[in-house]
Steps between C-alpha positions, in 0.01 A plus 500: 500500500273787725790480711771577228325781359353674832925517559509648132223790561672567873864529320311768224355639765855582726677594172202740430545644816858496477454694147268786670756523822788575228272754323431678837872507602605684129210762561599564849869513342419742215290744719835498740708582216247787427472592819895559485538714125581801454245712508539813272248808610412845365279598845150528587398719183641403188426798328547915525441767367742814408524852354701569205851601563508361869708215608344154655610194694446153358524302769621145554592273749590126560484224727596144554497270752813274406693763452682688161803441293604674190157663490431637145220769454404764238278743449316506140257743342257375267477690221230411208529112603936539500672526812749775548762377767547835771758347712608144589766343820611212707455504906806277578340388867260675750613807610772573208421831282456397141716676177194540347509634075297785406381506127258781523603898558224590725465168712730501848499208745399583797478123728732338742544116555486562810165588471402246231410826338579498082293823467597797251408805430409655153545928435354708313214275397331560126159355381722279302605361802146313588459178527591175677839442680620141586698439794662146416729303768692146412642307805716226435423284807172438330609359220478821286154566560360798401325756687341829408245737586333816294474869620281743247576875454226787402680812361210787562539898448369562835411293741080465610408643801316320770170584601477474833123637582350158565778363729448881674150464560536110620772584777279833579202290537667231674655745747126675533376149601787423741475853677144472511479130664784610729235835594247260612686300680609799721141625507400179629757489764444822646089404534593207658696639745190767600264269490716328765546824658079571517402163598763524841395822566107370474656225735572715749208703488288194540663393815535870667107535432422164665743577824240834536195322419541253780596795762197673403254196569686419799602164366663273711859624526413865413510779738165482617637220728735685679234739680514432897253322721298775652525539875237314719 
């Protein structure tokens, strides 16, 4: 009987650990799949902001790792919670130009598939034309997932200036610092290399003093040795 169910708990045991293997293979599965979307981007800053009556970029750009195919993307502007479509195409494969639909009179596109660029560009901007602009992007070799990132616009009557005085008087300072540092350094160098001068020249002196105090004293080896024997 210990024997029968000891082989029970070992067989829960194996199909336990056969359960949690499974679970790690789907997670390791599902962040490959991720790994390999398409990734839809609208660049570092998701945001700008413009003067009245200029024109701005919206830019977009895509990227997958398996590859496109009858790529659908649009560009939407949301407009008190409705979405106003601006333009909308299909990429047939990498590197072919898409036909793409314009729906708005001041909106031009302005990417390349080439680039994996779906930017446009939007004239004459009005206050009416703040807000938040969707980039959307469908590719059908992942199952019609969906994809989209936001880009916000700030219509302004003049844009602020920057005040540069702080940054100024960091990089003066800085500068100050580094000149200063780079002073001492010198300095330094050039006493160094008179002390080295003095102390060889003290050198010297020391050993031409002692050569003329032994010649003096009549030493052993001074001149005072070389006088001749007097005659007998």
């Amino acid at each position: 009987m210990e024997l029968q169910d000891r082989r029970s708990f070992l067989h829960r045991c194996a199909r336990s650990g056969d359960v949690v293997h499974a679970g790690l293979v789907i997670t390791l599965l599902i962040g490959v799949w991720y790994a390999q979307a398409l990734e839809v981007n609208t660049g570092k800053v998701n945001f700008i902001e413009v003067m009245n009556g200029s024109s701005v970029l919206l830019p977009c750009t895509y990227a997958s790792c398996i590859g496109i195919k009858n790529l659908y993307f649009n560009w939407q502007f949301k407009d008190n919670g409705t979405l106003d479509k601006l333009c909308e195409a299909i990429i047939p494969a990498e590197g072919v130009e898409p036909n793409v639909k314009i729906y708005h009179d001041r909106v031009e596109f302005v990417g390349s598939s080439k680039q994996n660029n779906i930017s446009i560009l939007l004239h004459n901007v009005t206050f009416e034309d703040q807000g938040e602009y969707i980039c959307f992007a469908r590719n059908p070799k992942e199952k019609e997932r969906n994809h989209s990132a936001v880009f916000t616009l700030f219509v302004v009557d003049e844009l602020k200036e920057v005040d540069n005085t702080l940054t100024l008087i960091i990089v003066s300072v800085l500068g100050g610092v580094i000149g200063l540092l780079i002073l001492i350094m010198v300095v330094k160098a050039v006493v160094l290399a008179i002390l080295n001068k003095v102390q060889e020249k003290n050198k010297e002196c020391l050993v031409s003093s002692s050569g003329n105090d032994n010649t003096e004293n009549g030493l052993p080896g001074s001149k005072g040795d070389s006088k001749p024997t007097p005659k007998a």
